[in-house]
C-alpha positions in Angstrom: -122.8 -41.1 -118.5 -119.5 -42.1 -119.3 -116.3 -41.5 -117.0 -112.5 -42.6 -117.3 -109.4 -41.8 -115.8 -106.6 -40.0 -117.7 -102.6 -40.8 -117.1 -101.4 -37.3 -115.3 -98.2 -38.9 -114.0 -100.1 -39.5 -110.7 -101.4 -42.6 -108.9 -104.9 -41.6 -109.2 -105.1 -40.0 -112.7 -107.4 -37.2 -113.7 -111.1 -37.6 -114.1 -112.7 -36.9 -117.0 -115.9 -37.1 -118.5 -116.2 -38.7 -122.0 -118.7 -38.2 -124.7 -121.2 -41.4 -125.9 -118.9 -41.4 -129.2 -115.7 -41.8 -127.3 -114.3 -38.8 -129.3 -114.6 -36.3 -127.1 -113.4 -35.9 -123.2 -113.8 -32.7 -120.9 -111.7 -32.3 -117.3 -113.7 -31.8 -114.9 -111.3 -31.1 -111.9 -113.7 -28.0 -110.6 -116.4 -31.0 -109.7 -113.8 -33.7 -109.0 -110.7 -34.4 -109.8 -110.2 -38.1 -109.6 -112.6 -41.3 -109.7 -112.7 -42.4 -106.1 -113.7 -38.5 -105.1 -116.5 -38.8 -107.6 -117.6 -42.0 -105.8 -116.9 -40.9 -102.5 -119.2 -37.6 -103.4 -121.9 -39.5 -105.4 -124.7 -37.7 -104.6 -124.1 -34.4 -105.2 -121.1 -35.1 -107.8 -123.2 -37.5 -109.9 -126.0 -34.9 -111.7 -123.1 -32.2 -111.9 -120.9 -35.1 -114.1 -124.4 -35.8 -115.9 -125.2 -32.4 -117.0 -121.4 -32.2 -118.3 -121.8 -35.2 -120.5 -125.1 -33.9 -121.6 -123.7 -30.8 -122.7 -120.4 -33.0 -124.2 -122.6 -35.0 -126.5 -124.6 -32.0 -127.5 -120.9 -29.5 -128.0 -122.5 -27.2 -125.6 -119.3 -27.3 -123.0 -116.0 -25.9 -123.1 -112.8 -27.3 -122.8 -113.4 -30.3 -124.6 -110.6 -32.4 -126.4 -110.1 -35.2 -128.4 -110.4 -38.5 -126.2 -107.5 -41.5 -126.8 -108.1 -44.4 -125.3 -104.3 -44.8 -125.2 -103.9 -42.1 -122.6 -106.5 -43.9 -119.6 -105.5 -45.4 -116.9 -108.4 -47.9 -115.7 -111.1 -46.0 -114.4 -110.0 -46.8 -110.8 -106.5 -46.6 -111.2 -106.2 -48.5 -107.6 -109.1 -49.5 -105.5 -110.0 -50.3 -101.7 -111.4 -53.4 -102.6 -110.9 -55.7 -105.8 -113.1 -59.0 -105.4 -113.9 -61.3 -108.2 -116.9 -64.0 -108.3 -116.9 -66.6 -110.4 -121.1 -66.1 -111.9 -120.3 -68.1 -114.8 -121.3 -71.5 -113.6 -119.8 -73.1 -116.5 -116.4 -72.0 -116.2 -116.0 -73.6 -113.0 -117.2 -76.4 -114.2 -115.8 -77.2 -117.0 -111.9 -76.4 -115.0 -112.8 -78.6 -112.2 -114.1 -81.4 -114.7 -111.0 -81.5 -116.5 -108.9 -82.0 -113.1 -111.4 -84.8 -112.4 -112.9 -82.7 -109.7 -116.5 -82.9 -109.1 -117.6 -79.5 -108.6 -120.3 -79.8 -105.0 -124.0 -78.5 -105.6 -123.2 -75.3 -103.3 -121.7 -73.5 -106.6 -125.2 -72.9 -108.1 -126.0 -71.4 -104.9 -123.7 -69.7 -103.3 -120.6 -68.3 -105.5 -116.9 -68.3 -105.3 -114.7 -65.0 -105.1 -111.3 -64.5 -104.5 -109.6 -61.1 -103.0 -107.2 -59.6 -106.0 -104.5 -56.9 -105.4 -106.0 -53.5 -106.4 -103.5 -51.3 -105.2 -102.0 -51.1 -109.0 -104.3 -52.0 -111.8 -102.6 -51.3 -115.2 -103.9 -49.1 -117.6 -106.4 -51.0 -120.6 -103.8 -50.5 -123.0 -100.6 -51.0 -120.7 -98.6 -54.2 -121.7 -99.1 -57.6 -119.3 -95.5 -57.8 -117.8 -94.6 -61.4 -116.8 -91.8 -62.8 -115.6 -91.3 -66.1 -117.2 -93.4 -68.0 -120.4 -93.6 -70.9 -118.0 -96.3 -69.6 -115.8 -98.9 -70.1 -117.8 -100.2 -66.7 -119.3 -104.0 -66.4 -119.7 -106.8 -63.8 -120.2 -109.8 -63.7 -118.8 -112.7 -61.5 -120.4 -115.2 -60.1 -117.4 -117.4 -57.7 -116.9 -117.0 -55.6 -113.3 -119.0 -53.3 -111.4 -118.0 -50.4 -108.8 -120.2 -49.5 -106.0 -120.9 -46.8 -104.1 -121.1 -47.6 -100.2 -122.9 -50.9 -99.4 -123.8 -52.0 -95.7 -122.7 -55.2 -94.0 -126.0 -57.8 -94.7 -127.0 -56.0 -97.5 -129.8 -57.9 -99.7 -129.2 -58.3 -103.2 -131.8 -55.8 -104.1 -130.5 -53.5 -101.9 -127.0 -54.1 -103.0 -128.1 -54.0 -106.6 -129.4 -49.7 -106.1 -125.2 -49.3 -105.1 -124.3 -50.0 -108.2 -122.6 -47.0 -109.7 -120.8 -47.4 -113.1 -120.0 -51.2 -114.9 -116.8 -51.7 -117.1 -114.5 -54.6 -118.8 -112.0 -56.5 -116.8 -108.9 -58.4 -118.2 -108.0 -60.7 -114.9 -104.8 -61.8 -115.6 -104.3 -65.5 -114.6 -101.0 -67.3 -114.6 -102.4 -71.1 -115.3 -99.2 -72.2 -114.1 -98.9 -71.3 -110.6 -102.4 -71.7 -109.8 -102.6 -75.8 -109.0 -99.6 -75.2 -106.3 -101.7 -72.3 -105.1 -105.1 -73.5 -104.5 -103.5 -76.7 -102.9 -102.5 -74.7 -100.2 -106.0 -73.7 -99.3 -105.8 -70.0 -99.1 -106.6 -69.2 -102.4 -105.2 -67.1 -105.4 -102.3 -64.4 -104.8 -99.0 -64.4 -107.0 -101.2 -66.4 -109.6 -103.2 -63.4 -110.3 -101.0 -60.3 -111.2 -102.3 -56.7 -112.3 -105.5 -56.5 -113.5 -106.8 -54.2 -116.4 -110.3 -52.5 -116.8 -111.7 -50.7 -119.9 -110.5 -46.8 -120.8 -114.6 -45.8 -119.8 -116.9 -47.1 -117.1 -120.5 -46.6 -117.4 -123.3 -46.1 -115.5 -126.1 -48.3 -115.6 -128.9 -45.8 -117.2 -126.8 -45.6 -120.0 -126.8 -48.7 -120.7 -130.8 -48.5 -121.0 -132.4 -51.9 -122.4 -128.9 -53.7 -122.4 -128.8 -53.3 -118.5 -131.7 -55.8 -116.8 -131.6 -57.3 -113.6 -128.1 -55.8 -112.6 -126.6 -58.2 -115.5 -125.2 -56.7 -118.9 -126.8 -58.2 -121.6 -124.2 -58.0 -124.7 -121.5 -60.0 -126.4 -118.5 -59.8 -124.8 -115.5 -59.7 -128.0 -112.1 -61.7 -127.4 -109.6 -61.0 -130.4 -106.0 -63.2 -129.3 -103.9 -62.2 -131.7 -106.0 -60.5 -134.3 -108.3 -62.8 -134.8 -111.8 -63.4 -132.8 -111.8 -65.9 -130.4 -114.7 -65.5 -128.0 -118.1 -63.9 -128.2 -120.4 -65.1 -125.5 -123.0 -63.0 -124.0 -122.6 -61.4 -120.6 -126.2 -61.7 -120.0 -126.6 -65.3 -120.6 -125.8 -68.4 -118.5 -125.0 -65.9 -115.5 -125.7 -67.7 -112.3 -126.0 -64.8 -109.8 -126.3 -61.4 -110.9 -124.4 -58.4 -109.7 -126.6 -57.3 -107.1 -126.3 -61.4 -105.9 -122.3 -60.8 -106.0 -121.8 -57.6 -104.2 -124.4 -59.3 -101.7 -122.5 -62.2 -101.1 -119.0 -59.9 -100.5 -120.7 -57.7 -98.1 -122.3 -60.4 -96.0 -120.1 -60.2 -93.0 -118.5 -56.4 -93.9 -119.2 -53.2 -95.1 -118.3 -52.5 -98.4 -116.3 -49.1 -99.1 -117.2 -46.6 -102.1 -114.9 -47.6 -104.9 -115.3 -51.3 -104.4 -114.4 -53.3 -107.2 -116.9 -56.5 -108.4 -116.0 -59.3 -110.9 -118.4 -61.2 -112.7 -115.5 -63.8 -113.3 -114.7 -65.3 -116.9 -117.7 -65.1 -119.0 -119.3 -67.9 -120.6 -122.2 -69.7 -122.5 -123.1 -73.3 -123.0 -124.6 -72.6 -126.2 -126.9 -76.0 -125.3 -124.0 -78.1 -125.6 -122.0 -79.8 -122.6 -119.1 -77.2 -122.6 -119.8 -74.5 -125.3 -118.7 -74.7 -128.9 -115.4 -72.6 -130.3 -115.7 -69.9 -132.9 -114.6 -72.1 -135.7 -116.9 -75.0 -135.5 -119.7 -72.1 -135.9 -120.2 -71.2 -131.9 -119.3 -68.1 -129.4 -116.3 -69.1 -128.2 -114.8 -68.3 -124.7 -113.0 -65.5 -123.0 -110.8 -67.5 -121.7 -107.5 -70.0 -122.9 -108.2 -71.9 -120.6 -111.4 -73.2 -121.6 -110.4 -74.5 -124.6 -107.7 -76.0 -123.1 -110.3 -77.9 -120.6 -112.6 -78.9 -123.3 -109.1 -80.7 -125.1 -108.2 -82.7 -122.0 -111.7 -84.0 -121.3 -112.0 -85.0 -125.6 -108.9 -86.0 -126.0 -106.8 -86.5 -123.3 -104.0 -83.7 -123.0 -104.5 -79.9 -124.0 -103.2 -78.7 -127.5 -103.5 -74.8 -127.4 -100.9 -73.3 -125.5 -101.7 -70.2 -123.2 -100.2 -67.0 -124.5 -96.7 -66.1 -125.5 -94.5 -63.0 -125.1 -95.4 -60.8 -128.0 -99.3 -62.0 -128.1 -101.8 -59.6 -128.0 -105.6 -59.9 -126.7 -108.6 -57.4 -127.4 -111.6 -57.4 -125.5 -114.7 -54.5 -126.1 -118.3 -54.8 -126.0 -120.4 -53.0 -129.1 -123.6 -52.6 -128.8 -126.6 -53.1 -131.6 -125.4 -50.7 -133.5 -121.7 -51.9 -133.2 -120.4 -48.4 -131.7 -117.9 -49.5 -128.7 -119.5 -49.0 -125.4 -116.7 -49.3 -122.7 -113.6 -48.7 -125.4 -111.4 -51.3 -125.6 -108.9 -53.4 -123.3 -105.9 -53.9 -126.0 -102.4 -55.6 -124.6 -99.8 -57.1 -125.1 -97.5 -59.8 -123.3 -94.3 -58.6 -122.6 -91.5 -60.3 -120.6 -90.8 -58.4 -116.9 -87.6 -56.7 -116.8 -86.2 -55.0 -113.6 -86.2 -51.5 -113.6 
């Protein structure tokens, strides 16, 4: 099934439930009212949502109305818990090769994540405020997954059965601030402002074929500024699965229902050293900054610049028949102004 939260002028939103098409939405505040209830409720509150988007695709319920992805909030409009991995080997690589940093064997083993604020994610079409051009504005196309609860030491199989719905990420990263950051040792914090998820999250069964072994096997579109810039498959090139990252967070704590995994920037090798750009025939990256890497290590200094106020970036997921799946994260960069 499909689910998304609605803008109600509240900090949680309204759940709804949301036909295959994406036309259609009914309320459901009579089985639960918001996400995190839902998740908190799963067992009994999951077939009730499922017969409702049975009867939704089939016009069978009543109430229904037309569905704008314009009106969502992010599915979880704040979570408990927002951690990101980084199961894209490549990226990582390819960042630390361009600082001349040799990346240690552990990262094909044991992944990186970072702790991001989720106390006020930004709706999928909300605009990125930023304060200043000079921090070095960048997008970062993921794919994320929300659990249900998930006990401390929790093997990756067993993590992988508490996966409840999967969605898009856009994980902001300001390029700028980051170097000063990570030299301090603790790690990402004002270099990673609001994140933004797609209008729908999805549960894994109705993703059928394109959901195998707790990985999301589809291309994952980047449009900056109209035009495509990155389609890479999620499923390909993924170091650890989602069951391996929601493992690895809950190794030494419980995980809470409503706890938000990142698969970190996706990305394909395409069976070259770094991957290959849309306009010399390959898939592209979901990121600026890869491109930006791949310049320093050829020739020196980077020549694309990361994005500018005004610019706008797209990132959706179709599926074989190109009918969206998740909706679509559309923003633009806009400069911060005090309100």
């Amino acid at each position: 099934m499909k689910l998304a939260s609605l803008k109600n002028n509240s900090r949680d939103g309204q759940l709804v439930v949301v036909s295959r098409d994406l036309t259609k939405a009914v309320a459901v505040a009579h089985i639960a009212g918001t996400m995190q209830h839902a998740l908190d409720h799963w067992s009994v509150v999951a077939p009730q949502l499922a017969e409702v988007y049975n009867g939704l695709n089939h016009g069978t319920v009543q109430g229904e109305f037309s569905f704008e992805q314009s009106a969502c909030e992010s599915p979880l409009p704040r979570a408990y818990q927002w951690a990101d991995g980084s199961a894209y080997v490549n990226h990582v690589e390819l960042v630390r090769r361009a600082r001349n940093s040799e990346m240690p064997p552990s990262f094909w083993t044991d992944p990186l994540m970072y702790q991001g604020g989720s106390d006020d994610f930004i709706g999928p079409r909300d605009a990125i405020e930023v304060v200043s051009e000079d921090y070095g504005i960048d997008f970062e196309g993921e794919v994320a997954v929300i659990t249900g609860d998930v006990a401390m030491a929790s093997t990756p199989e067993q993590a992988r059965q508490q996966i409840r719905l999967v969605m898009l990420v856009n994980d902001v990263s300001l390029r700028g601030l980051i170097p000063n950051e990570l030299a301090k040792g603790f790690g990402f914090f004002q270099s990673k402002p609001a994140s933004a998820f797609s209008p729908v999250a999805v549960t894994p069964d109705e993703l059928a074929a394109d959901w195998q072994d707790a990985k999301l096997h589809l291309p994952l579109l980047s449009h900056l500024n109209g035009e495509l810039f990155g389609k890479p498959n999620a499923g390909v090139d993924m170091t650890f699965d989602f069951g391996k990252l929601v493992a690895h967070a809950a190794k030494t704590r419980n995980l809470g229902a409503g706890a938000i995994i990142g698969s970190g920037t996706v990305s394909n090798k395409q069976g070259t050293d770094f991957g290959t750009s849309i306009s010399e025939g390959g898939v592209g990256y979901s990121c600026i900054a890869e491109v930006r890497m791949i310049e320093t290590i050829r020739d020196g200094k980077p020549s694309t610049s990361f994005m500018k106020f005004g610019d706008t970036i797209r990132l959706e997921v179709l599926d074989a028949q190109g009918h969206s799946v998740f909706g679509a994260i559309d923003q633009q960069v806009v400069q911060y102004t005090a309100r």
